[in-house]
N, C-alpha and C positions, 0 to 999 in steps of 0.2 A: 689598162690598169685603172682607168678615171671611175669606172663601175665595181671597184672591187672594194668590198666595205671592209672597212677600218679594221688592225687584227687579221686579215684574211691576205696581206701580200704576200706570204711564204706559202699562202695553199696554190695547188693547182685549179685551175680553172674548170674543173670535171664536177662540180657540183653548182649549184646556185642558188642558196639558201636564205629566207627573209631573214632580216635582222632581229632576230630571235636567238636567246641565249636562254639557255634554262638552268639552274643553279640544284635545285633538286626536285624530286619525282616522292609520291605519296600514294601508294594506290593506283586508281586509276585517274590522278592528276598529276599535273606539270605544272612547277612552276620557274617561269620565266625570271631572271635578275631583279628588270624593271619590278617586280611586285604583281604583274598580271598571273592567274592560272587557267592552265587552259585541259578542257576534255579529253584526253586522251584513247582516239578513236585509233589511232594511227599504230601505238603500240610498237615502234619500232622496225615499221612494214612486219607486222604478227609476232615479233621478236620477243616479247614482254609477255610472255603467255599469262603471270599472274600479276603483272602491273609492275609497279615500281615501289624496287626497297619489301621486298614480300619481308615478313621476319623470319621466315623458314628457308629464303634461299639466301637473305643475311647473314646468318649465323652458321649455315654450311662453307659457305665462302670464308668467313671469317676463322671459323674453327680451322678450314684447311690448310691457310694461309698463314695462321700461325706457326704449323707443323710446318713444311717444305713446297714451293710451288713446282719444283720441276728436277725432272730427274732424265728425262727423253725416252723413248721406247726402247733406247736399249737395255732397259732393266722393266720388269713389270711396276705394274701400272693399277693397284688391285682394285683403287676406285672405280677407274674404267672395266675393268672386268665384271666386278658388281654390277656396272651400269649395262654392258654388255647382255649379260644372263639374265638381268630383267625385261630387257627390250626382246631377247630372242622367245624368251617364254612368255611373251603378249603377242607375238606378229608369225606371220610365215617364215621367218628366218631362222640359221642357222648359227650364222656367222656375223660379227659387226665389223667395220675397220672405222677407226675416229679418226675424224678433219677437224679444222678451225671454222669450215663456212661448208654453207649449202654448192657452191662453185666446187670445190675441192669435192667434197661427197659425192656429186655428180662427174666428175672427171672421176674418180674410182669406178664408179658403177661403168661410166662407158669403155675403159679398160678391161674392167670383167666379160663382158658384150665382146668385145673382140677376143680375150684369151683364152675365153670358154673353147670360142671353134677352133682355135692353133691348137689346143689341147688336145680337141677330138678328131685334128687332122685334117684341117679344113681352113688352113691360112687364106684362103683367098675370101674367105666370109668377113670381110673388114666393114661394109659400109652398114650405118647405123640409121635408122629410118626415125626422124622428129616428128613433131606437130606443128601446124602453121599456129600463128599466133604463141607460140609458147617462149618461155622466160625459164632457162636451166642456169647460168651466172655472167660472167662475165670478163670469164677465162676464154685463151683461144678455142679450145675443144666446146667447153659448154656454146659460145653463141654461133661455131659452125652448127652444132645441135638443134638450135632454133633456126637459126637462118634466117634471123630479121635482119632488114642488108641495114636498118639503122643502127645498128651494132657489129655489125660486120665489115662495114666500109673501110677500106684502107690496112685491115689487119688481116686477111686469107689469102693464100698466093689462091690457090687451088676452090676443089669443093670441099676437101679435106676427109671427103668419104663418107657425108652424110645427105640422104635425101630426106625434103620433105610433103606432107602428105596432110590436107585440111582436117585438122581438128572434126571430130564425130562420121568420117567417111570410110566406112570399112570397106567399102570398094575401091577405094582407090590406095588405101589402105595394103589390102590382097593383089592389087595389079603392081605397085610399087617392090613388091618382096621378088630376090632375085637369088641367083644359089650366089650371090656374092653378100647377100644381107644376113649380119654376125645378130640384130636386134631390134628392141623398139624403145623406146624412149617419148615418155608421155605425162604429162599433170593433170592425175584423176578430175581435182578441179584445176582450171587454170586461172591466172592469177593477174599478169600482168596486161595481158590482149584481152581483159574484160572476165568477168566471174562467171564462169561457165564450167559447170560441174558435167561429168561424162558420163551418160546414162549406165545406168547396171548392165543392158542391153551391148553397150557399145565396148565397156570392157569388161563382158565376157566375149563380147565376140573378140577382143584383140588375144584374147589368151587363145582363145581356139585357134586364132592365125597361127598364132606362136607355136604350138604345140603341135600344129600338122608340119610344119617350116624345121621342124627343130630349134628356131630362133629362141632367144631372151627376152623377156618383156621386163622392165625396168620404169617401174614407177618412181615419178618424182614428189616426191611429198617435202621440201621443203620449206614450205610455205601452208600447205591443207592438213599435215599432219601433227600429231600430239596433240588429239583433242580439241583442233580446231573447228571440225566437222562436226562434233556431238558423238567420232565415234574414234578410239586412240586412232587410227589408221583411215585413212577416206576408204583403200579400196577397200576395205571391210563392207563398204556397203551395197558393192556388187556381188559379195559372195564368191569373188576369186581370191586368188594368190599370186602372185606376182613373185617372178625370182629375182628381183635386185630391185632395193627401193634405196635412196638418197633422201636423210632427214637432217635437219637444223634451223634454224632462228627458234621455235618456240622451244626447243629441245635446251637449251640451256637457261632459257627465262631472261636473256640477256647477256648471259656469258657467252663467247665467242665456244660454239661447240659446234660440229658435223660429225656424222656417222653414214656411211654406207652399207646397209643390211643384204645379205645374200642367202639363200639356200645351200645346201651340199653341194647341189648340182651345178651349181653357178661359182662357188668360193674354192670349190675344188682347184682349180688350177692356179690360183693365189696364193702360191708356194713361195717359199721364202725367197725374198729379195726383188719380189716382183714390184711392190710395192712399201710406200714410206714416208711419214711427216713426222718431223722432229718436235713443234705443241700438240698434234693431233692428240685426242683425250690425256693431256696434262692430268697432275692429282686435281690441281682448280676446278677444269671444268668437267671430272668427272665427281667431286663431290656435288656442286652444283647440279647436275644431270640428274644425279639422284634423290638428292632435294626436289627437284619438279616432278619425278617419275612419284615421290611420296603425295604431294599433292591430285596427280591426276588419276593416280588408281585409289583414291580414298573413295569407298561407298558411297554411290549417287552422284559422284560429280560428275562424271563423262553426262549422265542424263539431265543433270543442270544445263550445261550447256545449250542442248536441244531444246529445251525447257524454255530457256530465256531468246532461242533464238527464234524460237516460234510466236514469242510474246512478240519480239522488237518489227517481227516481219510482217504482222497483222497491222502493229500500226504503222509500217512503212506504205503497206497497201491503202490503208487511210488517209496515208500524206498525197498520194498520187493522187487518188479520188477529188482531195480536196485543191490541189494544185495540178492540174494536168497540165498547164502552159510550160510547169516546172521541170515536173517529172515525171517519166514513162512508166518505168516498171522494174522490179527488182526482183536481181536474182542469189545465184550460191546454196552453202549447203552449212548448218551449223551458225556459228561467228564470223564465218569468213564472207559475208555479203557483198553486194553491188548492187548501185542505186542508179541505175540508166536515166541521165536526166535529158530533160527537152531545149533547155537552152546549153551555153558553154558550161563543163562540167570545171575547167579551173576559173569561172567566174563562184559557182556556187564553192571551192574549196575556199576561196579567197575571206568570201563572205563568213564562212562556219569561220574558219580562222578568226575575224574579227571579230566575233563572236563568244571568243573562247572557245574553240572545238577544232581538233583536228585530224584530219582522216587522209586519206590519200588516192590519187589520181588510180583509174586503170583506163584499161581500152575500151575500145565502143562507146565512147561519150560515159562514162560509169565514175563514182567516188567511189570509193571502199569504204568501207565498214570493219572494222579490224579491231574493236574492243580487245581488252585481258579476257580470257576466259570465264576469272572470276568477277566480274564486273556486277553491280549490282541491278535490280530491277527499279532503282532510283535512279540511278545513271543513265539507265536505259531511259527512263522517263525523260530525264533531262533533255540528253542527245536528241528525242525526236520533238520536244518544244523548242530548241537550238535550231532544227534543221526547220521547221514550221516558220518559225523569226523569217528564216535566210529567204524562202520560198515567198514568202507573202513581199517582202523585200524586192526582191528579185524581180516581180513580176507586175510590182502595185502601176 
């Protein structure tokens, strides 16, 4: 308990956060109690899709919250409905179901993945094929799903019936599929084991797996999708479809919302009583939901995005040139970047920190890069003379 700061003795020990208290948020800044503010690269691990305090997703929350916050799914729901048929008529989907978290949306989807084939006759197709390296939440089913045993230890009796299969290898991929495999489950980009987007190449080839197998392919987008890519959906930029994707964090711009998206072919069997959560899209976070869906489909934003992520990734490439001792080389797709660096990557978080700038750890030696979507081309300037400071710091 001698290490647990002041304030924090009724928390559980499952986080470990600097002495940092932030009292309100502006945009794409933070500021702290003390009177510090700080860059907000970080965004709520992508959570914050338009920053902090937007006044379009203010006043939606606000407006809702005067009227009624909850009523449960046992009566409709017509915010979420709204929000529902706008999301189906932008993606491959057919069908929505609303969670609270990206964990829950993905525990539906991998439900689906199983009941599709008890549907079709075919109970014994239960086992669900992950990706190494991958990050689904932090529920029992999601992290048997990834199979990182550093999240696994001490919570699995079993395998619990999912295999996994290295990230971009469709051969082993194809060799793993067995008449006992219900599906796939995958992060177009991945997020947490380093920013490593899935070539167009690699998922089209998992959908032809899928499609000779009978199996499900089950994109995980809650973290690359709503516009974090430069495109509403990552896999859009392979030019497939996917039948079940799981979305949340930028999906409610900070309010607690998940949604799991389905096809016919997949929601079909998601007949009444199969499934159920008692906030899952509330009036709250479906007015909110449709506040950011009004934002991200407004003319030229999606291509802002792009726009400004190609600006920030020119001068990242700048930074490495000029510091190579620092930094390797960077990657991702959109706003969702990674900055492979040359020395310890929580020494360089530590330092932006001090800095006023904050961003966040991933794998492979990498920082993230996780602006609001709508972040400006000033900020962006900033950010990469904050991270020039750290680099020359770092290394003098």
């Amino acid at each position: 308990m001698s290490n647990v700061l002041p304030g924090r003795e009724a928390m559980m020990t499952t986080y470990n956060p600097p002495n940092i208290a932030f009292e309100k948020g502006e945009g794409t800044w933070l500021y702290a109690e003390d009177g510090k503010k700080y860059l907000d690269f970080y965004s709520g691990i992508a959570v914050c899709a338009f920053g902090h305090a937007h006044p379009h997703l203010v006043a939606a929350l606000k407006d809702q919250a005067d009227k009624f916050w909850h009523c449960s799914n046992m009566f409709r729901v017509t915010q979420s409905e709204t929000l529902a048929k706008r999301l189906t008529d932008n993606s491959f989907a057919s069908k929505v179901f609303f969670s609270n978290s990206g964990a829950e949306a993905n525990e539906c989807g991998l439900k689906i993945l199983r009941k599709y084939q008890e549907a079709k006759g075919h109970p014994e197709r239960k086992r669900i094929i992950g990706m190494s390296s991958a990050f689904h939440g932090r529920t029992l089913g999601t992290i048997a799903a990834a199979g990182n045993p550093a999240h696994t230890a001490g919570f699995l009796m079993e395998d619990e019936g999912y295999d996994q299969v290295p990230f971009g290898d469709l051969q082993a991929l194809e060799a793993a599929i067995t008449n006992e495999t219900a599906g796939v489950i995958f992060e177009p980009v991945q997020g947490e084991g380093g920013i490593r987007p899935g070539t167009a190449e690699y998922l089209q080839g998992i959908r032809a797996l899928c499609d000779k197998h009978d199996i499900l392919m089950m994109v995980d987008e809650v973290q690359c999708g709503m516009g974090r890519t430069g495109k509403l959906f990552a896999y859009e930029w392979s030019g497939i479809e996917p039948d079940v994707m799981s979305l949340a964090k930028g999906i409610g711009g900070g309010f607690p919302l998940g949604a799991c998206l389905a096809n016919d072919k997949a929601a079909e069997a998601m007949v009444f009583g199969t499934h159920g959560s008692t906030y899952g899209g509330n009036p709250l976070a479906g007015a909110v939901g449709n506040a950011v869906m009004d934002l991200l489909m407004e003319d030229g934003f999606l291509a802002s995005v792009t726009e400004k992520s190609n600006k920030v990734r020119a001068q990242l490439e700048e930074l490495i040139a000029k510091h190579p001792k620092a930094l390797v080389s960077v990657h991702g797709l959109g706003l969702m970047i990674g900055l492979k660096c040359a020395i310890p990557n929580g020494d360089v978080l530590l330092e932006l920190r001090n800095e006023g700038m904050l961003c966040a750890k991933s794998g492979d030696n990498q920082i993230r890069f996780l602006p609001p979507l709508n972040v400006s081309n000033d900020e962006l300037d900033t950010a990469i003379e904050i991270l020039d400071r750290v680099c020359t710091k770092l290394t003098a």
